[in-house]
N, C-alpha and C positions, 0 to 999 in steps of 0.2 A: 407534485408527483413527477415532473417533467425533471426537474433538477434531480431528484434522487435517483432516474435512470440514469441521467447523464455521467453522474458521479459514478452511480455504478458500473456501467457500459464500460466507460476511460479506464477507470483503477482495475477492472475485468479484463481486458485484453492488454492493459503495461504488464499484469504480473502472469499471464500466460509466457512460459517460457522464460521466466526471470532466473536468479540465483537459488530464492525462495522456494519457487516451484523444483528446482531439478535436485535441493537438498532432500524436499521432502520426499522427491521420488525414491532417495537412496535411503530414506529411513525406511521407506513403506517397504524394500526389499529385500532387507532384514527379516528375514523370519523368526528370530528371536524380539520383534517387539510387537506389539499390540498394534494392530490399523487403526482400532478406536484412542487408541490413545496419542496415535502418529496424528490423526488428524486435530485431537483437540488442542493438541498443543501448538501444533500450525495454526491453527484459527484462533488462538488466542495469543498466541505472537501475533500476527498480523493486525487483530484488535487490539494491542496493545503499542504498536508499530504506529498503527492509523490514529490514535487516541492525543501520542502525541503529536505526530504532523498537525494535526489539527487547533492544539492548544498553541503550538511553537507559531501556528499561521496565523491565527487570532490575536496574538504577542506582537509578530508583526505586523500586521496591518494596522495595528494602535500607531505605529511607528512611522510607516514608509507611507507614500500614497498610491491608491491605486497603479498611478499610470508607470510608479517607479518598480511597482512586481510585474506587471505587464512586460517591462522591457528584461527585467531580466530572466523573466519566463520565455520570453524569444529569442533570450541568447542562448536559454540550457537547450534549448530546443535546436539550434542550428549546430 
């Protein structure tokens, strides 16, 4: 449980305020489309967004070693 907050917490506050977020705002203000339907398709972009991150990471870690995503996870980060 500890891990699926974490994951959720981190990936929660990167996409507050992202590209993502500020398109979907401009969908939602659109009065000619549906909210329900602005949000589903957001949310299922992003499930489908996250689906592959996740296969693509699985892909690589077959590949690289730990300590070699580690460094270049500190470089995207600097």
């Amino acid at each position: 449980m500890q891990q699926l907050l974490t994951v959720f917490l981190t990936i929660f506050l990167a996409e507050l305020g992202d590209k993502t977020q500020l398109g979907t705002v401009l969908f939602a203000s659109d009065r000619l489309l549906s909210r329900g339907g602005i949000f589903i398709a957001a949310s299922l972009a992003l499930i489908l967004s996250s689906l592959m991150a996740v296969v693509v990471g699985d892909q690589i870690s077959r590949v690289l070693s730990p300590a070699t995503l580690k460094a270049v996870e500190e470089l995207g980060s600097s």
